[in-house]
C-alpha positions in Angstrom: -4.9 -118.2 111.1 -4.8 -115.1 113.6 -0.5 -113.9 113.7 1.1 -111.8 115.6 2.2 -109.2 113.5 5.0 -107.8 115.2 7.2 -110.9 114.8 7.0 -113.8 112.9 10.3 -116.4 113.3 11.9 -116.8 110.1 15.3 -116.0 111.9 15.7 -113.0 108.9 17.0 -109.8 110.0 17.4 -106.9 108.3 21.2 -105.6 107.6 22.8 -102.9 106.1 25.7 -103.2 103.4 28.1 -100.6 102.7 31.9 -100.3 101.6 34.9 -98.2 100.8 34.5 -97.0 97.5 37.7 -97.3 95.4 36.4 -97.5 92.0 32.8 -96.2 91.0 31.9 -99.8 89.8 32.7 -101.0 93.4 30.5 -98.0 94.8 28.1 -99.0 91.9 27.8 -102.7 93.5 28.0 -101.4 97.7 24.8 -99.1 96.6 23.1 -102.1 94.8 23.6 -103.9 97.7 22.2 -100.8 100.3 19.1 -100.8 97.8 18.6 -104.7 98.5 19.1 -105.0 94.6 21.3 -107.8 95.3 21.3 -109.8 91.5 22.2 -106.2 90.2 25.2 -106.8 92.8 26.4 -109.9 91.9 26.4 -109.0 88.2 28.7 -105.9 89.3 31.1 -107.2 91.3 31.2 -110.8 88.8 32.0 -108.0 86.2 34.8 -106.8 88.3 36.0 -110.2 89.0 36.3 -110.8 85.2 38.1 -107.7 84.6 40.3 -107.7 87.4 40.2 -111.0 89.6 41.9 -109.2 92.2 41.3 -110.7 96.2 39.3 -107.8 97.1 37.1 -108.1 94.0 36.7 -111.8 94.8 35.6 -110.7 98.6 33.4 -108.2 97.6 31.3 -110.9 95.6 31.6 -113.3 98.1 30.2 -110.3 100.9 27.5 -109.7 99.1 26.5 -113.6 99.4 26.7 -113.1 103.0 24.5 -109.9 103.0 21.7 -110.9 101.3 18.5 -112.1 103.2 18.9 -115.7 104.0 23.3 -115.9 102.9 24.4 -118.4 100.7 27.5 -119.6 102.6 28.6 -122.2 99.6 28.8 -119.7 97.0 30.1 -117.4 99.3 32.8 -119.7 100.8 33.9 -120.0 97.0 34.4 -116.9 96.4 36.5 -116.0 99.3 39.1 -119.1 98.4 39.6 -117.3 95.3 40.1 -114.6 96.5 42.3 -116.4 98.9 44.3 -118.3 95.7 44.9 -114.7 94.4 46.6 -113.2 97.4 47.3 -116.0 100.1 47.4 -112.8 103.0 44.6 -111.7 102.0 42.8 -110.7 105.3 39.4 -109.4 103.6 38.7 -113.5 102.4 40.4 -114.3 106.0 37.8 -112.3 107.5 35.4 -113.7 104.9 35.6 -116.9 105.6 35.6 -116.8 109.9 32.4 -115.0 109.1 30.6 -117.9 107.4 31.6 -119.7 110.3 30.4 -117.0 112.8 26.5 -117.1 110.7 26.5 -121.2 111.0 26.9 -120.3 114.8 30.6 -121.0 115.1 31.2 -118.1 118.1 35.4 -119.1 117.7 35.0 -117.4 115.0 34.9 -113.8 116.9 38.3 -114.8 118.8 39.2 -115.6 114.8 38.4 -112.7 113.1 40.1 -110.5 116.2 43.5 -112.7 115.6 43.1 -111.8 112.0 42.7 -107.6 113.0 45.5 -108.4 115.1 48.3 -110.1 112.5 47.1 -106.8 110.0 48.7 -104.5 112.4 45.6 -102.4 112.5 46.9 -100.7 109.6 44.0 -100.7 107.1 41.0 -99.0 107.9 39.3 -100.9 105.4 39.9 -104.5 107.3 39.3 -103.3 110.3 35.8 -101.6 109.2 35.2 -105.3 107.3 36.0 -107.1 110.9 33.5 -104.4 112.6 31.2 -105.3 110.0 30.9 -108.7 110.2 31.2 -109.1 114.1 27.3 -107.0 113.6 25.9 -109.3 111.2 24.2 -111.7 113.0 22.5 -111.0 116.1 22.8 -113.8 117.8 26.2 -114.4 117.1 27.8 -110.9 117.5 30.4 -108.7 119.1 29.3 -105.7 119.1 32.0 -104.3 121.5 34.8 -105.6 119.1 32.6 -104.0 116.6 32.8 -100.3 118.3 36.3 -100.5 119.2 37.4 -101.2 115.7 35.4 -99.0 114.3 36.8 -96.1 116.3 39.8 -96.4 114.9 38.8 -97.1 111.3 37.4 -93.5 111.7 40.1 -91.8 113.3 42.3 -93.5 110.4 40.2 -92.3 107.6 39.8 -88.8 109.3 42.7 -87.8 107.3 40.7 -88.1 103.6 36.8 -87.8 105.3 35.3 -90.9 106.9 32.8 -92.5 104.9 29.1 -92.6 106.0 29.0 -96.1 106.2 31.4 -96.5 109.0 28.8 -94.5 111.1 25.8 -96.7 109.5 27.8 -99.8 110.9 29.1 -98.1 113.9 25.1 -97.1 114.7 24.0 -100.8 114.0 26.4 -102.2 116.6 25.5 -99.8 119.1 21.8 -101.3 118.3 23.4 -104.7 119.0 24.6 -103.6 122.4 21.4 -102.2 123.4 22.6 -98.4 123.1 19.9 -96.7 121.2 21.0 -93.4 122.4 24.4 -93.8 120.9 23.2 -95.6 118.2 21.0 -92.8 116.8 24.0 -90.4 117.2 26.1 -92.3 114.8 23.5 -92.1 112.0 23.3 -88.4 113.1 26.5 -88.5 111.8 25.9 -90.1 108.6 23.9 -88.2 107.0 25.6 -85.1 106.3 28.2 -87.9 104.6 25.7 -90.2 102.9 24.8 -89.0 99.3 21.6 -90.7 99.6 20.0 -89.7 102.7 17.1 -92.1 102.4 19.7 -94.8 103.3 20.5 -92.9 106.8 16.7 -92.4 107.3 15.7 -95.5 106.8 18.1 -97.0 109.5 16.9 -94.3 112.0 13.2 -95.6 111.2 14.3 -99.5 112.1 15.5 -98.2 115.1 12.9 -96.0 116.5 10.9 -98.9 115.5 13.0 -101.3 117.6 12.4 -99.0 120.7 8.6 -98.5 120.0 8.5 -95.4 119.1 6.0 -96.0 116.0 5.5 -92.0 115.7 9.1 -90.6 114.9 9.2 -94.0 113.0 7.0 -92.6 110.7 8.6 -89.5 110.0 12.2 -91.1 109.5 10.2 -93.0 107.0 8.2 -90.7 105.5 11.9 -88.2 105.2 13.6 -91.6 103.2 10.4 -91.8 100.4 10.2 -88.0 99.9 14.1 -87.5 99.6 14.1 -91.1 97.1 11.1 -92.7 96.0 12.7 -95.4 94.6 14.8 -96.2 97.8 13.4 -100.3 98.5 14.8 -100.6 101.9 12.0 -97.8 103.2 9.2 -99.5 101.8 10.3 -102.6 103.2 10.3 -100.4 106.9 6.8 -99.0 106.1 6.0 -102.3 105.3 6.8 -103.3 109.0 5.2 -100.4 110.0 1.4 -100.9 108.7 1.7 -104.6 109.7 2.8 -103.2 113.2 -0.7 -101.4 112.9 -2.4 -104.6 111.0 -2.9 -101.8 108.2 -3.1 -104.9 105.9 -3.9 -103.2 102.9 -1.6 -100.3 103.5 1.4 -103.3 103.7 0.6 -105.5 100.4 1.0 -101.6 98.6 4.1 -101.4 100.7 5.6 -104.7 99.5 4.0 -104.0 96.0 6.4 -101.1 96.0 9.4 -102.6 97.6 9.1 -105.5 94.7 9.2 -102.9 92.7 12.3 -100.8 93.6 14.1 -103.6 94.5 15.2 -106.5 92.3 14.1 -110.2 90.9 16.9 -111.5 93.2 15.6 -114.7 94.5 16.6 -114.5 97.9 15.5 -111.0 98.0 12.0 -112.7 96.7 11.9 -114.9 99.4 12.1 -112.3 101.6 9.0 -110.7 100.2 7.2 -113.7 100.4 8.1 -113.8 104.2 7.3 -109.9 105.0 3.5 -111.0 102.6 2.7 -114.2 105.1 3.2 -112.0 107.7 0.8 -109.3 106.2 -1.8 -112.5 106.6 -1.7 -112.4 102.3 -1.3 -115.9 102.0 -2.6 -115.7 98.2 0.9 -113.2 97.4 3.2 -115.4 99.6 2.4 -118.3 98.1 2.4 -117.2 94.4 6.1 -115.5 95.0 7.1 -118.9 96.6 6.0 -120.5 93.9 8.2 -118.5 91.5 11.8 -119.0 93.1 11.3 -122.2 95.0 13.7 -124.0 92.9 15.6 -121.2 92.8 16.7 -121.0 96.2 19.2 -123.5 98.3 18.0 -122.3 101.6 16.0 -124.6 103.4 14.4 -121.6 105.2 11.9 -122.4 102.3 11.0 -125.6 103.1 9.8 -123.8 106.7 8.1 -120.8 104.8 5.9 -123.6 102.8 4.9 -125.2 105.8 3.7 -122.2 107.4 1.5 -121.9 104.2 0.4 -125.2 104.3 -0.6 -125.0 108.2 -2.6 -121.6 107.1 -4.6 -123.5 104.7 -5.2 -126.7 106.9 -2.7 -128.7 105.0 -1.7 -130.7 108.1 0.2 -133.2 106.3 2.2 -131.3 103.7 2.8 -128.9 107.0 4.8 -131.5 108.7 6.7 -133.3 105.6 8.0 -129.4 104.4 8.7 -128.6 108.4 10.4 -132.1 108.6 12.5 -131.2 105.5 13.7 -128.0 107.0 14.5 -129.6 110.2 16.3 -132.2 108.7 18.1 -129.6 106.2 18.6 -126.6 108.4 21.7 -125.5 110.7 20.6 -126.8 114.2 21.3 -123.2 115.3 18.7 -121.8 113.2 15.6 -124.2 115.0 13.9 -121.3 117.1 11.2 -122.0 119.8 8.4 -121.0 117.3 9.6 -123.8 115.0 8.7 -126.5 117.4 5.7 -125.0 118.3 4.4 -125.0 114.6 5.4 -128.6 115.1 2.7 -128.7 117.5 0.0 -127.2 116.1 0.8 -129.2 113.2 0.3 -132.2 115.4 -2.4 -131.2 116.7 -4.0 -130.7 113.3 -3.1 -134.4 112.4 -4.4 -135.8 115.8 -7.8 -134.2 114.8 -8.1 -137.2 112.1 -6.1 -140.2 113.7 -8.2 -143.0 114.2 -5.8 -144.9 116.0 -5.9 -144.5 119.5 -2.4 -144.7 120.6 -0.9 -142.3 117.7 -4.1 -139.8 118.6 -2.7 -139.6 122.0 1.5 -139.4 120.9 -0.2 -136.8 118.5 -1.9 -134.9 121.3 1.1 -135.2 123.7 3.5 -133.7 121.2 1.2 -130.9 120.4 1.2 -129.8 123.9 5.0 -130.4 124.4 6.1 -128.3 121.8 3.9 -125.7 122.0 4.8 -125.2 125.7 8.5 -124.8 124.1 7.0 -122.1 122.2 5.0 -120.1 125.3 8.3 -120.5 127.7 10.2 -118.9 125.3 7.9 -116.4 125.2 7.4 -116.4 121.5 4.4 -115.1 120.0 4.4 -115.8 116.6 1.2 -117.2 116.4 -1.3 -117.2 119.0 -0.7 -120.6 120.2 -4.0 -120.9 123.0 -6.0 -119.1 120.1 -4.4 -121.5 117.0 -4.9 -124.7 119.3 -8.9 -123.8 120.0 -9.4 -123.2 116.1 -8.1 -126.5 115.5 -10.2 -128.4 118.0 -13.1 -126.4 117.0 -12.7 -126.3 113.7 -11.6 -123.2 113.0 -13.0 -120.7 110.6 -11.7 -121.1 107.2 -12.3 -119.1 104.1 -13.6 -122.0 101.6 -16.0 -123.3 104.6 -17.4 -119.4 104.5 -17.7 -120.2 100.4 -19.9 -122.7 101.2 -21.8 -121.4 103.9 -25.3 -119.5 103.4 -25.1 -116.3 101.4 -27.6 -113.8 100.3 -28.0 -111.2 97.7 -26.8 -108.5 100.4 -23.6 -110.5 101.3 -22.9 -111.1 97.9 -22.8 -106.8 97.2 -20.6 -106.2 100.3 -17.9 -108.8 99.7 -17.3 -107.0 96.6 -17.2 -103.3 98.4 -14.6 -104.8 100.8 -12.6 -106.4 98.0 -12.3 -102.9 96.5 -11.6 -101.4 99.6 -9.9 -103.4 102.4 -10.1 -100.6 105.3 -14.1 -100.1 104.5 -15.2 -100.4 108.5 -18.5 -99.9 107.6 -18.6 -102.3 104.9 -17.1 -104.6 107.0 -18.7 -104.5 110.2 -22.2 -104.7 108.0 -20.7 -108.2 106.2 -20.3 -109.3 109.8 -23.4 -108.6 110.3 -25.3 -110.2 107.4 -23.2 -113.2 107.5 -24.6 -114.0 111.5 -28.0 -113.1 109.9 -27.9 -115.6 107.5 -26.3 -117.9 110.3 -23.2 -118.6 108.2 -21.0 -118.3 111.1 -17.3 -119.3 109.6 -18.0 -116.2 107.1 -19.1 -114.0 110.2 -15.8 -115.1 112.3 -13.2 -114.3 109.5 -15.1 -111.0 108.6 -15.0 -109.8 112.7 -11.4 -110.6 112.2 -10.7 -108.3 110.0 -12.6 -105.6 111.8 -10.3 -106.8 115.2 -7.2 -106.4 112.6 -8.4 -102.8 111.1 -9.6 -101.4 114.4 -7.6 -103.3 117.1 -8.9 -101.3 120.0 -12.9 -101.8 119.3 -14.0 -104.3 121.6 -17.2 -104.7 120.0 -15.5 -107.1 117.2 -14.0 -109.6 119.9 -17.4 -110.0 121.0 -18.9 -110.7 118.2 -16.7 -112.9 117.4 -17.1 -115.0 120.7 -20.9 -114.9 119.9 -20.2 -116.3 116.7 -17.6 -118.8 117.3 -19.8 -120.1 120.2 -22.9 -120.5 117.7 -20.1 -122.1 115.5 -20.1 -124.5 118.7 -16.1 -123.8 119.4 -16.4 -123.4 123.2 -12.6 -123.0 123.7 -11.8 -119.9 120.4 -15.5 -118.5 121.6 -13.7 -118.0 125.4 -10.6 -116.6 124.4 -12.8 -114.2 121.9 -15.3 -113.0 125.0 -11.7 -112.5 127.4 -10.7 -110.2 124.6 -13.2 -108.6 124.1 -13.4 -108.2 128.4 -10.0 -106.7 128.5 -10.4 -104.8 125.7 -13.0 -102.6 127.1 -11.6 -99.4 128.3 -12.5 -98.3 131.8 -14.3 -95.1 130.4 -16.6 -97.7 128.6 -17.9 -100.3 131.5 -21.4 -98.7 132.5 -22.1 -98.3 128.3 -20.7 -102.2 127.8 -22.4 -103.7 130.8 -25.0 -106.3 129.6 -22.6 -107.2 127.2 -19.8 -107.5 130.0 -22.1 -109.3 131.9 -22.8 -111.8 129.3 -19.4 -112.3 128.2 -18.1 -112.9 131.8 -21.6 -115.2 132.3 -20.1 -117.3 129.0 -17.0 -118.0 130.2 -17.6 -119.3 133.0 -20.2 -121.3 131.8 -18.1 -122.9 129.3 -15.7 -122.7 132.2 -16.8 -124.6 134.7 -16.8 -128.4 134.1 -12.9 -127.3 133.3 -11.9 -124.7 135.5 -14.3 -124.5 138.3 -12.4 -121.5 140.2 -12.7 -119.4 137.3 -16.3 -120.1 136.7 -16.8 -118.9 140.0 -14.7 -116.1 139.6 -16.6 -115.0 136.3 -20.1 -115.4 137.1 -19.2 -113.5 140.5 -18.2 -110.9 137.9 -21.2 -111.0 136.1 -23.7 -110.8 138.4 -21.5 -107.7 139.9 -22.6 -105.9 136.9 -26.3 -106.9 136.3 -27.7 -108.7 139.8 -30.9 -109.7 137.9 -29.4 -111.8 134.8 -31.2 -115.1 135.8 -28.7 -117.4 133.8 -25.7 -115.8 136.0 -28.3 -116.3 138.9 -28.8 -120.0 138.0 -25.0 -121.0 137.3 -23.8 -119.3 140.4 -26.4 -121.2 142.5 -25.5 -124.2 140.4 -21.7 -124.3 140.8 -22.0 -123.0 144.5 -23.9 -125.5 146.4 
């Protein structure tokens, strides 16, 4: 399955925690939390419950549900009525509980948590930094002007004794909300003399030169986080982001590998890896992890996850039951565009084996309903033209490869590319042995990885198309040859221009019983660039009489 590394819809986002430190085992639990060492959280703050089941213990515990991953609004709702039964004015579990509403989508719950800044008089910096706080923790249902204008004043209130760094880290991530990078990145300027770990403040400056493209001073925020703490999770988890961003797949499974380790057993925080390893295309390490916390975890965001698996590994019916699960289980709010259009490609995998005539067709009809869902929404989570073609055609799949020819020479570099995943050479000659030995699902996956490792080397998409058209799938081989046509830099043409030729002569060959402008288009095109290729010669007469 070819993704799009720079999203993939899971509807996770990554937030910062951080709090007024009163007592060092609160500050002990706020920097668990900013370290995504969330079960190391919940035993501090359940310790500080037992101790002293005070309502702003019992919110603290319940916030840290909230902050996590994927929240857990039951155990988090819990929390906060105890806290609640402790002090009945509490407004920390007032404000606690409007946000669970606000992250199941209830927006009444901004005009709520504004009422409850209101009845406090504005007199505790504290509320109204918790109020700021949670009207920036979920994108979609946010207020990020509320957000700055209560966080202003939380500042100028705790001017007095020194502000704390994290009403600039929250003050900088609702900036982000509101589109204000410039301001944004001014606020963490401001943290980070305060912060006493500076990786935290670099960290959030790399997810948001990141956010605007800017993959260069990216690195060095990142790079500034690991050398001033190594053992800071949250900036592995942003390199992470980073190599997938340049499909440095390798590079990203040692980026998760440390993340897991810096960070904790957490479920939820598992899940999350699991996510961040599917999207890395390491299907092996998502599923495993998976595995591990499934029944672990309430969130049906992992009945979604599964299915994602399944579809990777042509599991067309396991697909759909876990996708129907989520569905069925899952806040309505949190059904995104790509959802439905895995729902497609799903049913577009099961209408390859109906034998029934009418359900083929419902099958086939849904497929292309819900993936054009996907494409007006503009999401590109998977490649949905690309995905559909595999399908039809087959697809190229790792255990078909298995079984495919082999010979002593593919068997030697298959094992200097498992060592070493960013080998090009290695690769490109694997491609190459694999189309000589005419096993040409083992020649598709291994240009692939060449297209993933050297995105910008046309050559690859080429080959590909050659392979997926001796494969006999027309519709991927087209796609693959258009790639590999746009692709080629201008600089390039003359050296590229029997293969350009060629490629444009093969679409519109496999063009033009479908498409009969574009055929014409394209072998207009080819012949432009070599006038004697006779089979460019023939179609043109052929599909211009």
């Amino acid at each position: 399955m070819i993704m799009n590394v720079k999203k993939i819809a899971f509807g996770a986002a990554v937030v910062f925690f951080s709090g007024l430190a009163t007592a060092q085992t609160l500050q002990d639990g706020i920097n668990s939390i900013d370290s995504d060492k969330y079960a190391q959280a919940k035993t501090n703050f359940t310790e500080m419950v037992a101790k002293a089941p005070t309502a702003e213990n019992y919110f603290y515990l319940g916030n840290t549900y909230l902050k996590q991953g994927e929240p857990d609004y039951a155990k988090a709702i819990e929390s906060f009525n105890k806290g609640l039964a402790a002090d009945s004015k509490s407004y920390l579990n007032k404000i606690g509980l409007a946000t669970v509403k606000l992250g199941k989508g209830d927006k009444s719950a901004i005009a709520e948590i504004q009422k409850i800044v209101a009845d406090s008089k504005e007199k505790d910096a504290e509320v109204l930094f918790r109020a700021a706080e949670a009207l920036t923790l979920f994108e979609k249902n946010s207020a990020p002007d509320a957000a700055i204008q209560y966080l202003t004043k939380a500042i100028e209130k705790a001017e007095k004794k020194g502000v704390p760094a994290h009403y600039y880290y929250t003050l900088g991530d609702a900036y982000r909300l509101k589109r204000v990078p410039g301001d944004a990145m001014s606020a963490y300027d401001k943290a980070l003399p305060l912060a006493k770990n500076k990786a935290s403040v670099y960290t959030r400056m790399a997810t948001l030169w990141m956010a605007a493209q800017q993959w260069q001073q990216a690195k060095q925020s990142i790079d500034k986080a690991i050398a001033v703490d190594p053992t800071y999770a949250p900036a592995y988890k942003a390199l992470a982001s980073y190599d997938i961003r340049y499909q440095q797949n390798a590079k990203a499974t040692q980026d998760l590998i440390n993340y897991t380790k810096y960070a904790d057993e957490d479920p939820y925080t598992q899940l999350e890896i699991a996510k961040l390893y599917f999207t890395n295309e390491d299907y092996a390490n998502s599923k495993t992890v998976l595995d591990k916390i499934f029944d672990k975890i309430d969130d049906p965001i992992k009945f979604k996850l599964r299915a994602y698996q399944s579809y990777a590994d042509g599991n067309y019916a396991e697909a759909k039951q876990n996708m129907d699960t989520f569905v069925s289980q899952a806040e309505k709010t949190r059904i995104q565009p790509a959802d439905q259009g895995l729902q497609g490609l799903i049913a577009a995998g099961l209408a390859k084996t109906e034998t029934d005539a009418a359900k083929k067709a419902a099958l086939n009809t849904e497929a292309q309903q819900k993936i054009a869902i996907a494409k007006a929404a503009k999401d590109e989570t998977l490649k949905w033209d690309i995905e559909l073609a595999n399908i039809a055609g087959g697809g190229a799949s790792q255990a078909e490869a298995e079984k495919g020819p082999t010979t002593p020479e593919i068997e030697a570099l298959k094992k200097k590319v498992a060592a070493n995943k960013e080998d090009s050479d290695s690769l490109f000659k694997l491609a190459t042995a694999y189309q000589d030995a005419k096993n040409w699902n083992g020649a598709i996956l291994t240009w692939q990885k060449m297209s993933a490792l050297l995105p910008d080397w046309a050559p690859a998409y080429y080959s590909q198309g050659y392979s997926y058209q001796q494969a006999g799938n027309n519709d991927a081989a087209k796609l693959a040859y258009e790639k590999f046509i746009s692709t080629v830099k201008p600089a390039d043409q003359e050296a590229n221009k029997q293969t350009l030729a060629y490629a444009y002569f093969a679409v519109a060959y496999m063009s033009k019983d479908s498409d009969l402008a574009k055929a014409k288009d394209y072998v207009a095109k080819s012949l432009q660039l070599d006038p004697t290729y006779q089979d460019a010669v023939k179609l043109n007469a052929e599909i211009n009489k």
